[in-house]
N, C-alpha and C positions, 0 to 999 in steps of 0.2 A: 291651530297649535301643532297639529300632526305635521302640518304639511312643510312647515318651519321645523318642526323637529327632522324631520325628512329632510330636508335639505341641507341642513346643518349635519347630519350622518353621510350624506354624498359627497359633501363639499371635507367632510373630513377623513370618506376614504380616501379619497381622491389625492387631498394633501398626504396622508399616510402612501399610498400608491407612488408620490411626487420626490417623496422621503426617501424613499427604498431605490428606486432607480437613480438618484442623486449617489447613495451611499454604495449603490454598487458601481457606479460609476468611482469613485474615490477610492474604492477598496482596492483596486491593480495601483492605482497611483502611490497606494502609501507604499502596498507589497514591493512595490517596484525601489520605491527610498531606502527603504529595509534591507532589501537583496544589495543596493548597491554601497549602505552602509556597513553591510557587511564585507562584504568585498572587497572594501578599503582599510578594517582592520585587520584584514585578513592577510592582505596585499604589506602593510606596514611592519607586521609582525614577521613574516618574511624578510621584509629589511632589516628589520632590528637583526633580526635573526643572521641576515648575510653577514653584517655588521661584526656584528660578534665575534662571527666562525675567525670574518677577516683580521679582527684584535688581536683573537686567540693566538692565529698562526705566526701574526708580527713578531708577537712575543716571543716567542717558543725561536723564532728564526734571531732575534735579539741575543736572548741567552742562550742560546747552542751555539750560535755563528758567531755573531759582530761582538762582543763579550769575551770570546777567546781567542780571537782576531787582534781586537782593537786592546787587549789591557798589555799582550808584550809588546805591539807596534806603541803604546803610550810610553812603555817603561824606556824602549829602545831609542826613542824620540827625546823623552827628557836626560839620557845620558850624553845621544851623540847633538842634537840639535839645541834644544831649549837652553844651553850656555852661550849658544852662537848670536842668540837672535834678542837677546836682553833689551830691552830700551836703555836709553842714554836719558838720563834728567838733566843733562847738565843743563841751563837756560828756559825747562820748563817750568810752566806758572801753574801754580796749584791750589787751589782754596781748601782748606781741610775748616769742616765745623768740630762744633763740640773740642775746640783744639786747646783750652785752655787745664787740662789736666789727661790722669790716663793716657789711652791709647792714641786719641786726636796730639797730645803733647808728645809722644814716644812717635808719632808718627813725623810729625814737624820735624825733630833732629832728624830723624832718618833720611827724609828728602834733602834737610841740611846739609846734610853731609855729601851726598850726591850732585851738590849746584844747584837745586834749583831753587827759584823764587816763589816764595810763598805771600798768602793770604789767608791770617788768622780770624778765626768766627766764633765768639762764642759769650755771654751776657756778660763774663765779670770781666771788665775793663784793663784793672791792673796784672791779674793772673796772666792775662793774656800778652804785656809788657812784656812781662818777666821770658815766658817763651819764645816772647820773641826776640829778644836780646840775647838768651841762647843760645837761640837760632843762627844768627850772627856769627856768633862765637864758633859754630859748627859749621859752618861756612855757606850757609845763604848768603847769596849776591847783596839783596834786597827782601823786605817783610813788612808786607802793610797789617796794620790790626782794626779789626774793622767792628768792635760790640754791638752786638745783636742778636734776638730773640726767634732762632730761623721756625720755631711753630708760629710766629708771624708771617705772609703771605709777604708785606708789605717790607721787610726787614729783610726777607730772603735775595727780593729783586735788589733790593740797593745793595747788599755785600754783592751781588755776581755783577754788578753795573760797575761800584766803585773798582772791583778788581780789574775788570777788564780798561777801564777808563786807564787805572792806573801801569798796568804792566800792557795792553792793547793785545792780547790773547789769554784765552784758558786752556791748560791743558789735562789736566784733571781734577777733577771732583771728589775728594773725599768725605762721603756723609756719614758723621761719622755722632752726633751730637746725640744723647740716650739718657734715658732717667729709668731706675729700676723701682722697685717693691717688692716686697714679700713678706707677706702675710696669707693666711687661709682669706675663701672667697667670703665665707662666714662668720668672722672674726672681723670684715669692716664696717666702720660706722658712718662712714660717710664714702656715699659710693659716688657723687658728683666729681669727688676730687679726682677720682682715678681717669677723669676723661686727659686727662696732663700726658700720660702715657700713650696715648694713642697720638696727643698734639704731635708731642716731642720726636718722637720713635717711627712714625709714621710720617705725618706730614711735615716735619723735622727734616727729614729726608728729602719729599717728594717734592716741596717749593723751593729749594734750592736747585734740583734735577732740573724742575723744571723752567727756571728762569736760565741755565746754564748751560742745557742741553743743544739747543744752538750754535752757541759759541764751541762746544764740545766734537759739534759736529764738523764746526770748520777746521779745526785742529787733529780732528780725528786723533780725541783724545780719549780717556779712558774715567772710568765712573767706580770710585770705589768706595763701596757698600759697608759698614761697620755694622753688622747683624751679630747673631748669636746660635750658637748650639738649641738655645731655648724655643728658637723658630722652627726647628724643627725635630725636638723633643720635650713631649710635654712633661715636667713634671710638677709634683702641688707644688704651694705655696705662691705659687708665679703666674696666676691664673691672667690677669693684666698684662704684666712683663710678656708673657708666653705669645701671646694674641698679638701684640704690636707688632712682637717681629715676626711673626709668621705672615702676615699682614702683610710688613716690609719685606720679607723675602720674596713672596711670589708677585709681588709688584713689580720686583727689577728682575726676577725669571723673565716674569709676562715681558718688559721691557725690552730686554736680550730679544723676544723674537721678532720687535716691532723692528728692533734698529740694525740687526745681522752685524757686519762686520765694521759700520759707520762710527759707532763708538764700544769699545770693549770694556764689561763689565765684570769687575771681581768681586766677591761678595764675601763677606770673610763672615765665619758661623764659629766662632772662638767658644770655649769654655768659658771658665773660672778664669779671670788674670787679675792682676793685677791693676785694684784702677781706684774710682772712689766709690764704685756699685761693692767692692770687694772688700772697701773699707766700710761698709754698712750704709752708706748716704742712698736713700730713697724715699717712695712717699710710703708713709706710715699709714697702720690700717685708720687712722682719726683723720687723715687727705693735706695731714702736714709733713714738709719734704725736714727731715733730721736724720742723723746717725745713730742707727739702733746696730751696736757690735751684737750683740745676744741675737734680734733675728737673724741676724749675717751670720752664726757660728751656725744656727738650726738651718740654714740653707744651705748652707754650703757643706758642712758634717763631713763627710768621710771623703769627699773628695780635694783631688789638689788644687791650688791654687798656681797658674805659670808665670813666669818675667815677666810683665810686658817689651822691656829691652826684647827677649824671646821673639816672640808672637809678633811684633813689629818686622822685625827683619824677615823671617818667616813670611811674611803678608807683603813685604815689598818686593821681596823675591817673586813672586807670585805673579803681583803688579807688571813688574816689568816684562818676565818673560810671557802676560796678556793671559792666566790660567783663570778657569771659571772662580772655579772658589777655594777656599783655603779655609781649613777646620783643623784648630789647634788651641790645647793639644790633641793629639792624634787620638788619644784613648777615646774621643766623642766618634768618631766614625763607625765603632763597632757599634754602639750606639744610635747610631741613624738607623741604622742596620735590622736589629732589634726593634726596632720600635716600628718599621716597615712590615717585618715579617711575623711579629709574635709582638706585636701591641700586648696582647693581657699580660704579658712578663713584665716590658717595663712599668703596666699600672700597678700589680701588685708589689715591684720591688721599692717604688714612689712612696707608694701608700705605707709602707710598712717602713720603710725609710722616715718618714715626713708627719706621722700620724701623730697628734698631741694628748693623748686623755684625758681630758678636760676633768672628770669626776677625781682622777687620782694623781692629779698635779703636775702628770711626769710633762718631759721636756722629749721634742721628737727622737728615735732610736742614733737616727747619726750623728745627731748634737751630744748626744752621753757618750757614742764610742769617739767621736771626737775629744771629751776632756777624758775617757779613760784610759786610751791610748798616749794620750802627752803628743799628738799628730799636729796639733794647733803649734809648737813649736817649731813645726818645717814652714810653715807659710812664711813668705817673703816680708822681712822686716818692717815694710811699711803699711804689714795691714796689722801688726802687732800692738805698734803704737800708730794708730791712725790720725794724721792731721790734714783735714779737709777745708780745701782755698774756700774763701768767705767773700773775697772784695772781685 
């Protein structure tokens, strides 16, 4: 038993002895993984680092230099140039969605009037007659009407097919087709519904780009964006609405860099206009689309309301002379502005604007100086008595 105990003591210094020279053997090898893991975040951090410095300086050479450069060569540009160089519509094809009221319909005259031929888009059938017979009247050549649902994938390809079939080119795109809301985010009862908003507003947009863009490029034609101030100013009540279009704006930003000069892209970021978002029609906080005037008066409060006749012409001026974007009215630019530099201003001016007190009934701050002022009386007669197309 000794002698089995014995060897079982040798055999397991031995193992132990076998152990140690193993583990020092491995101990440089980790050291070594260590030292060079180090030395790669060490190395990275550095880059970030160069990175940085490199940002920092861009900037700084941005607004000291090209900023006070570039805004009198812009101003000098748009007096002596930008009237010389206007596009001509006359005999251009153009598909405008969403074209059957609002701005998609204020925008149809406008190219009417200009010559060119249109292709109308948008679900309600008859509405879309009526504008197009306008149209007519304003002196499109020709106007195909084409009903359909462009948050359909499948709806989008057949309106840019039929037009092109029909007129054998496209030469701009107007996406223009949009459903609003507004309500608090906590105030909805059915939050399925609100996925509509992102269909419409978003992919609304993108499946027609996208079936169109082709034909856009052969024409070296131009893409014009019907977005919103709201894309790039958040305030309550529009937590949905806000998201789609910001969504859609940096889509056709990102877009602009794929395509460079191949197709020119306008993106209009409007206010308040007049339209049937302005006449109250959106989807409700229960995910039913009706006319609620009473949220419309708590959204919109203290602010104005512009022409679309306005904002139309305004935007096609824009169009033609190929300008990125067009924000009107103008009073939303200080506004961008603002909410770049001093974000906490515009949340607390939202908030305190937009806030409802649920325990003590009241009605948000700009919906009361709204009816205390008698300001609801400047808004444009047809959001007064609002009559919103059905067929």
């Amino acid at each position: 038993m000794k002698e089995n105990e014995g060897g079982q003591g040798q055999t397991s210094n031995a193992g132990r002895s076998g152990d140690s020279q193993y583990n020092c053997r491995r101990r440089p090898v980790a050291s070594i993984g260590r030292r060079r893991s180090q030395a790669g975040t060490r190395a990275m951090e550095l880059y970030l680092l160069l990175h940085s410095v490199v940002m920092h300086a861009i900037a700084a050479l941005v607004i000291l230099v090209y900023i006070p450069v570039c805004v009198p060569a812009r101003l000098l540009a748009r007096a002596l140039v930008r009237p010389r160089r206007k596009e001509d519509l006359r005999g251009k094809v153009v598909l405008i969605t969403g074209a059957s009221s609002g701005i998609g319909e204020e925008l149809a005259y406008q190219y009417a009037r200009e010559g060119a031929y249109l292709a109308l888009v948008a679900r309600r059938k008859q509405a879309l007659k009526s504008v197009a017979a306008a149209a007519l009247e304003r002196g499109a050549p020709d106007v195909l009407v084409l009903p359909a649902d462009v948050a359909d994938p499948e709806q989008s390809r057949r309106a840019v097919e039929e037009t092109v079939a029909h007129f054998g080119k496209l030469n701009h795109l107007v996406a223009n087709a949009g459903i609003w809301s507004s309500c608090s985010f906590d105030q909805v009862t059915n939050i399925a519904a609100f996925t509509k908003l992102m269909d419409v507003n978003f992919w609304g947009s993108v499946y027609p780009t996208y079936y169109a863009l082709p034909h856009l490029k052969a024409s070296r034609g131009k893409l014009v964006v019907s977005c919103s101030a709201a894309g790039t100013v958040a305030t309550s009540r529009m937590a949905f609405y806000n998201a789609s279009k910001a969504a859609q704006l940096r889509f056709y930003e990102t877009l602009r860099t794929e395509l460079g000069s191949e197709v020119g892209i306008t993106i209009l970021t409007a206010g308040y206009v007049e339209s049937e978002i302005t006449k109250g029609k959106g989807v409700q906080k229960g995910g039913e689309v009706a006319v609620d005037e009473d949220a419309r008066d708590a959204q919109i409060g203290v602010f104005p309301v512009g022409r679309v006749e306005t904002l139309c012409e305004v935007a096609l001026d824009a169009v033609r002379s190929g300008d990125w974007y067009v924000t009107w009215p103008s009073m939303y630019r200080p506004m961008q502005l603002v909410a770049c530099l001093a974000p906490e201003v515009l949340s607390w001016v939202s908030y305190a604007l937009y806030k409802e007190e649920a325990a003590k009934g009241s009605r948000p701050l700009g919906q009361r100086i709204l009816e205390a002022t008698g300001a609801k009386t400047l808004f444009p007669p047809s959001l007064l008595h609002p009559v919103v197309k059905t067929d």
